[in-house]
C-alpha positions in Angstrom: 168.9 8.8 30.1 169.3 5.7 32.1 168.5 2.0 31.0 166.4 0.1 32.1 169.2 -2.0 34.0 170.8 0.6 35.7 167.1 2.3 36.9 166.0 -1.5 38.3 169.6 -1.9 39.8 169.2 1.5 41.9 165.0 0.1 42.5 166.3 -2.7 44.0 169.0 -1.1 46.5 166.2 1.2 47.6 163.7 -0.7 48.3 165.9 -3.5 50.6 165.5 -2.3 54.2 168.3 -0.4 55.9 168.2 -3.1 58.4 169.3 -6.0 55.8 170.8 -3.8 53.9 174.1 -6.2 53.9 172.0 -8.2 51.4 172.1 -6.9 47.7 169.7 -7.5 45.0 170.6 -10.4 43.0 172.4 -9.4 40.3 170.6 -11.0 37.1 170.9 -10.2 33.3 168.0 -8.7 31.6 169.5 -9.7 27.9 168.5 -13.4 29.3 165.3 -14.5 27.9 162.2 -14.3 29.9 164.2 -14.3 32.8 162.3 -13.0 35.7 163.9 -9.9 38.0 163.8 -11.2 41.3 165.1 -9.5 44.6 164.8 -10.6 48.5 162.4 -9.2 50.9 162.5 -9.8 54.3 159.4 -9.6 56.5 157.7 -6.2 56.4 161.0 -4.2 56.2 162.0 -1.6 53.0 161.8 1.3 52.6 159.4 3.0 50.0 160.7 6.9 50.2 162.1 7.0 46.8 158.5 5.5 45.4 155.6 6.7 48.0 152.7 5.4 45.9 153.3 2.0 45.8 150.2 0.0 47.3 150.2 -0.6 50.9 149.3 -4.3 50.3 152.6 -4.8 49.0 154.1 -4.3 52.3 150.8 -6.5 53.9 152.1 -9.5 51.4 155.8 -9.3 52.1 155.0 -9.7 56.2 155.8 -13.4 57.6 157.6 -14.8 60.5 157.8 -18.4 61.6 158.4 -20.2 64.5 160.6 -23.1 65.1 161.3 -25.3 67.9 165.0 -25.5 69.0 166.4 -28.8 70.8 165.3 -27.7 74.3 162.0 -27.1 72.8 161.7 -23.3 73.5 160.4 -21.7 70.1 162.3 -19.0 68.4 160.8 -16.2 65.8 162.9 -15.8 62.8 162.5 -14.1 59.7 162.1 -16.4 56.3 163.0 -14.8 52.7 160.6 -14.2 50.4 161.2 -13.7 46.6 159.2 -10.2 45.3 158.6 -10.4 41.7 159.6 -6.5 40.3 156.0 -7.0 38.5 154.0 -6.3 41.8 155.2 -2.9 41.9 154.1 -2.1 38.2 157.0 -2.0 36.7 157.1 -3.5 33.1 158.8 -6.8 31.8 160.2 -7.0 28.4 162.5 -9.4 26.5 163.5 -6.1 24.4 165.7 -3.5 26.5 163.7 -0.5 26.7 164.8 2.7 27.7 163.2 4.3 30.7 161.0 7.7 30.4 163.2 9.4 33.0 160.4 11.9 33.8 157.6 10.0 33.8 158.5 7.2 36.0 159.3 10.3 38.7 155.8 11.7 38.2 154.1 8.3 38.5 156.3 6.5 41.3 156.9 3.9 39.1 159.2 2.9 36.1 157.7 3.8 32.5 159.2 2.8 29.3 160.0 5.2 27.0 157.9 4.0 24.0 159.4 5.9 20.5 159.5 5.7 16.5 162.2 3.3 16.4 161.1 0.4 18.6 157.9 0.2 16.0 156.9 -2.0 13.3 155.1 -1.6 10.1 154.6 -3.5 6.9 152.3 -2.9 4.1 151.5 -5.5 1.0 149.5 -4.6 -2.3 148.5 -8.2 -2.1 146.5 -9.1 -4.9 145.2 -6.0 -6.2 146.9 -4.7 -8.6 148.2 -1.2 -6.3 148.6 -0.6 -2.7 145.8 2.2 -1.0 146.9 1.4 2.2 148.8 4.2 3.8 150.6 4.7 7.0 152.6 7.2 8.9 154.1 7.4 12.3 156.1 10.0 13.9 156.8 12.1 17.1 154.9 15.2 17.1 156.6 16.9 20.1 157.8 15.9 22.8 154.9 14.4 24.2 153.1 13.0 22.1 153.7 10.0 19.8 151.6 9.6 16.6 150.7 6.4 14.3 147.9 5.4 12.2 146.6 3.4 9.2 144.5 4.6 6.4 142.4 2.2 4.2 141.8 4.0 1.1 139.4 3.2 -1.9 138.3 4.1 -4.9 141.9 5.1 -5.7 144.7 6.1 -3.4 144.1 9.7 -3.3 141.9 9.9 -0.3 144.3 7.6 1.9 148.0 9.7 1.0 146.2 13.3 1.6 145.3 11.8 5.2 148.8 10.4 5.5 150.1 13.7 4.7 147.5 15.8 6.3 146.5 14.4 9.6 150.5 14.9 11.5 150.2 18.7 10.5 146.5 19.5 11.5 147.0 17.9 14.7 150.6 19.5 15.4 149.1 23.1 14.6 145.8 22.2 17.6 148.7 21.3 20.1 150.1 24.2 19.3 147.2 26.2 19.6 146.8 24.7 23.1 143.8 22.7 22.4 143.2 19.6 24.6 143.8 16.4 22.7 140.1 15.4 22.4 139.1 18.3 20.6 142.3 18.2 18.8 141.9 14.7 17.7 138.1 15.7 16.7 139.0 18.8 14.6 141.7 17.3 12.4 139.6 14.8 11.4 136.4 17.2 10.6 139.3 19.5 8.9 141.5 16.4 6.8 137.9 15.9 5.4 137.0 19.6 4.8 140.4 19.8 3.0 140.5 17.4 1.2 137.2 18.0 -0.2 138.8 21.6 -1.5 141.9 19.6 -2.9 139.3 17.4 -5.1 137.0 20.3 -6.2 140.5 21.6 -7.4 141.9 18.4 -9.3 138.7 16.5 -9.9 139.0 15.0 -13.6 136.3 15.7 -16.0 133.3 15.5 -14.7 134.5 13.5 -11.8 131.6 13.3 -9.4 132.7 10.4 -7.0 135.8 11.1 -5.2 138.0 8.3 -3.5 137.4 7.7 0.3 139.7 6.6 3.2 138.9 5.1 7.0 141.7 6.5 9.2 142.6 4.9 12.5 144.8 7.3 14.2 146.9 7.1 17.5 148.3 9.4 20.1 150.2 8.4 22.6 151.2 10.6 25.3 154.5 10.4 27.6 154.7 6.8 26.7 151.2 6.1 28.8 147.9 7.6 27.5 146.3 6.9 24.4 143.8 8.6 22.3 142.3 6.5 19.7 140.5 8.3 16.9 138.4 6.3 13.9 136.2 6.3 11.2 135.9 2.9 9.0 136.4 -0.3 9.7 140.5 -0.2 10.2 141.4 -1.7 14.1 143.7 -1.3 16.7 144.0 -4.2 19.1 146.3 -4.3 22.3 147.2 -7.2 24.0 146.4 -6.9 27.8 147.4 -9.9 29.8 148.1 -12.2 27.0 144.2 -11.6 25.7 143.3 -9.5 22.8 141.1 -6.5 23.4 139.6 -4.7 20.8 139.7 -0.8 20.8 138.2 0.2 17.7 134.2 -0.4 16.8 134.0 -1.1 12.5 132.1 1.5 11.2 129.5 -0.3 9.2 125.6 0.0 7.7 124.4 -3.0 9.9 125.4 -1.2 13.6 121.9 0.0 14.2 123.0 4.1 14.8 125.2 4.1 11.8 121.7 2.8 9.8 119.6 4.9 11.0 121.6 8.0 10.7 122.2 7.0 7.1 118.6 6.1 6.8 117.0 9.8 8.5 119.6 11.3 5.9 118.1 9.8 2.9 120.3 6.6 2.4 119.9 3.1 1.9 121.3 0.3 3.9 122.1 -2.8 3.3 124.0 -5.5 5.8 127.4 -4.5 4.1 126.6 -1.6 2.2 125.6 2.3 2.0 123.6 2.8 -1.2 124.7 -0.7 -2.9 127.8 1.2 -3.2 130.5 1.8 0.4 130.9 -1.0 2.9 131.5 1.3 5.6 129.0 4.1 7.3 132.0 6.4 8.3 135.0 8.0 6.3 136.8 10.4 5.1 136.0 11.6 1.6 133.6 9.2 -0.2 131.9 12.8 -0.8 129.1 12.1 -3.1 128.0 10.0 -0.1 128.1 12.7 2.7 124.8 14.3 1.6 123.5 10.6 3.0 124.8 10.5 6.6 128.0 9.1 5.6 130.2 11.3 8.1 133.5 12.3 8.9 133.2 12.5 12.6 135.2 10.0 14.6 134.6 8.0 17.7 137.3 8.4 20.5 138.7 6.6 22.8 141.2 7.7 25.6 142.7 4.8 28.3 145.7 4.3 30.2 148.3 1.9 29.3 149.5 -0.5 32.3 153.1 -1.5 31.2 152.9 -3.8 33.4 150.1 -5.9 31.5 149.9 -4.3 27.9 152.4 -6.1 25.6 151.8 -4.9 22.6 149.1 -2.3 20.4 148.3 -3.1 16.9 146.8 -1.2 13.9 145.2 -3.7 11.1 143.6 -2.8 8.0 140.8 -5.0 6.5 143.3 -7.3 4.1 143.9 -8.9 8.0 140.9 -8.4 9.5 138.7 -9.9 7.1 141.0 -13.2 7.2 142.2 -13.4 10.7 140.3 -13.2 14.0 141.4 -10.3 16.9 143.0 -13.7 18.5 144.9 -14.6 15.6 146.1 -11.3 15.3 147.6 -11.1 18.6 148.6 -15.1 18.5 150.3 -14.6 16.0 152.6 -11.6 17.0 153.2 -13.4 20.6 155.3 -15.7 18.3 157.8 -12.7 17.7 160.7 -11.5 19.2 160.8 -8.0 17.3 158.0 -5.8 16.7 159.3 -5.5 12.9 159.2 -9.1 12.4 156.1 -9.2 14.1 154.8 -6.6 11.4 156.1 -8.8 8.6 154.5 -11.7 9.6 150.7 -10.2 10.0 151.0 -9.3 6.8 152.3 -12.6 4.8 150.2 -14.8 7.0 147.1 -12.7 5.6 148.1 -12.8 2.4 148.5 -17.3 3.2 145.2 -16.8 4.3 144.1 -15.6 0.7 143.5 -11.8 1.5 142.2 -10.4 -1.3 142.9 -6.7 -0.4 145.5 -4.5 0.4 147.5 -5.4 3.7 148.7 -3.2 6.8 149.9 -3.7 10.0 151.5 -1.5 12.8 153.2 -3.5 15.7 154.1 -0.8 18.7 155.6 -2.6 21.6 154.7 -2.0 25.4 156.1 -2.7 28.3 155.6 -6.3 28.5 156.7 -7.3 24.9 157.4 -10.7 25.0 156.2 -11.3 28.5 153.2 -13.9 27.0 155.4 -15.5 24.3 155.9 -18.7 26.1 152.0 -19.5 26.4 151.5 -18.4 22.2 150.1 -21.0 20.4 148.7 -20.7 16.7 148.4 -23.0 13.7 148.8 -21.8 10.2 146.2 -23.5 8.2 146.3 -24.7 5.1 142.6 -25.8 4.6 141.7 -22.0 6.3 143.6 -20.8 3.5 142.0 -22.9 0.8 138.8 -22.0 2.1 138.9 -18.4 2.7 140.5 -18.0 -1.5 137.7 -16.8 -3.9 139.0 -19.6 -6.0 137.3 -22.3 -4.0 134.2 -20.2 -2.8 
């Protein structure tokens, strides 16, 4: 597999017209931090045979000739050089050294990082309850697809772990089936729930009627370029697009107008926050005394393209952060990072600074501009927010 060096060493010798080809790309070290890859272009000249799609307005911009007056005052054309960021062809830029998805980047006629287990993130704090629900679980399913996801669970920790456990292996056994991912993504979660209802009927204590209950934000992520989101609950995932934050997940709660009157038509009772004075959420799995009342399994999906060349960064949150810390903070704060792990870590304690009372999650999966908005992060770590988000000061 090549690096990422090598692949934008042989981008740049291809793309230099034959006719200038006595000038070389400039020869300039990715390990320097957020040093921009630069290379000469002169007038409309280079050749695009080794990467046909690129947009013809690239060689529209790169066009420009001047005239200049010489001492007899007859004007002569001559080409000036012009400095073509590697950004304009789509190409990704990244203060971590990324491998390159070999195949991909052939398919799409322009470099792809090759996004894997071990460039992600995670940490996970009980906080200040007295156990951790949370659950997590990332790993590659084949070799196409990439899988990650948080589960919130409560009402104990049973709910959350069967879904860690469950959801890799129902979704693995669809691909294999052939199934398209949508209606893979859908049946696994129908099927986790249907499961793990038979797993409770068959270790249910006593006369145990309510069972625990889990929200489950899960994550495909297919040759390192398409996602599919899948949810239930009010866990998030947030990417960073362009240095903004953009929200991908809708919370799953009783005051959404659907979700009440679903819950309602079933027999329910809504409040603002809560399904018969009792769940804070209108969608989960388990929670199966509630299902009878429109509480439902079914998740909402999303599918979207990732542009590597404006996506920094995805993240998974459970409530412990989202209830303390604003989509911007979220993202403000891992901007601050030079490693996804780190980035992780920090999510996590600066929720728990910011007096999270509940369990807290994070997944940090880095894209092909990681890093590339660092320089404009800004955040302040507030002391008074903290004092007045406790439940000691409320």
């Amino acid at each position: 597999m090549f690096t990422r060096s090598q692949f934008v060493g042989k981008l740049g010798a291809k793309i230099v017209s034959r006719e200038a080809s006595v000038l070389q790309p400039w020869h300039v070290s990715l390990n320097q931090k957020r040093e921009r890859l630069r290379f000469p272009v002169f007038g409309n000249k280079f050749s695009t045979t080794a990467f046909p799609n690129f947009p013809e307005a690239i060689a529209s911009t790169s066009q420009g000739n001047s005239t200049s007056q010489n001492e007899n005052g007859n004007k002569k054309n001559r080409k000036i050089r012009k400095e073509q960021s590697i950004d304009s062809f789509g190409t990704w830029d990244s203060t971590t050294d990324l491998p390159l998805a070999v195949q991909q980047s052939i398919a799409s006629g322009k470099p792809i990082p090759s996004i894997s287990v071990t460039s992600i993130g995670v940490s996970s704090l009980k906080g200040r309850r007295p156990t951790n629900e949370d659950q997590f679980g990332f790993e590659q399913i084949n070799e196409s697809f990439l899988y990650f996801a948080v589960f919130d669970g409560h009402g104990g920790g049973d709910c959350a772990k069967f879904c860690a456990n469950a959801f890799p292996k129902n979704l693995s056994y669809w691909f294999q089936q052939g199934t398209d991912i949508t209606t893979a993504m859908h049946n696994s979660f129908l099927e986790v729930n249907n499961a793990f209802a038979m797993w409770f009927a068959h270790n249910k204590k006593g006369n145990e009627t309510s069972s625990s209950g889990s929200t489950a934000t899960v994550c495909l992520l297919q040759n390192s370029v398409d996602l599919t989101i899948g949810h239930v609950g009010d866990s998030r995932a947030i990417i960073c697009r362009s240095g903004e934050p953009r929200k991908l997940t809708q919370d799953h709660v009783p005051s959404l107008i659907m979700e009440k009157e679903r819950i309602e038509k079933s027999g329910g009772r809504c409040s603002q926050t809560r399904v018969n004075e009792r769940l804070a959420m209108s969608r989960s799995i388990g929670d199966l005394d509630l299902k009878r009342y429109g509480v439902i399994a079914e998740p909402e999906i999303r599918t979207m393209r990732i542009d590597h060349s404006r996506d920094a960064f995805l993240v998974l949150t459970t409530d412990g952060i989202n209830h303390v810390m604003s989509d911007k903070e979220i993202v403000e704060t891992v901007k601050q990072t030079n490693e996804p792990q780190y980035a992780a870590t920090l999510l996590t304690e600066t929720a728990f600074q910011y007096a999270s009372e509940d369990n807290i999650t994070s997944i940090v999966i880095p894209l092909g501009s990681w890093g590339k908005y660092s320089a404009a992060a800004t955040i302040f770590h507030s002391f008074g927010k903290s004092m007045s988000s406790s439940s000691r000061f409320s």
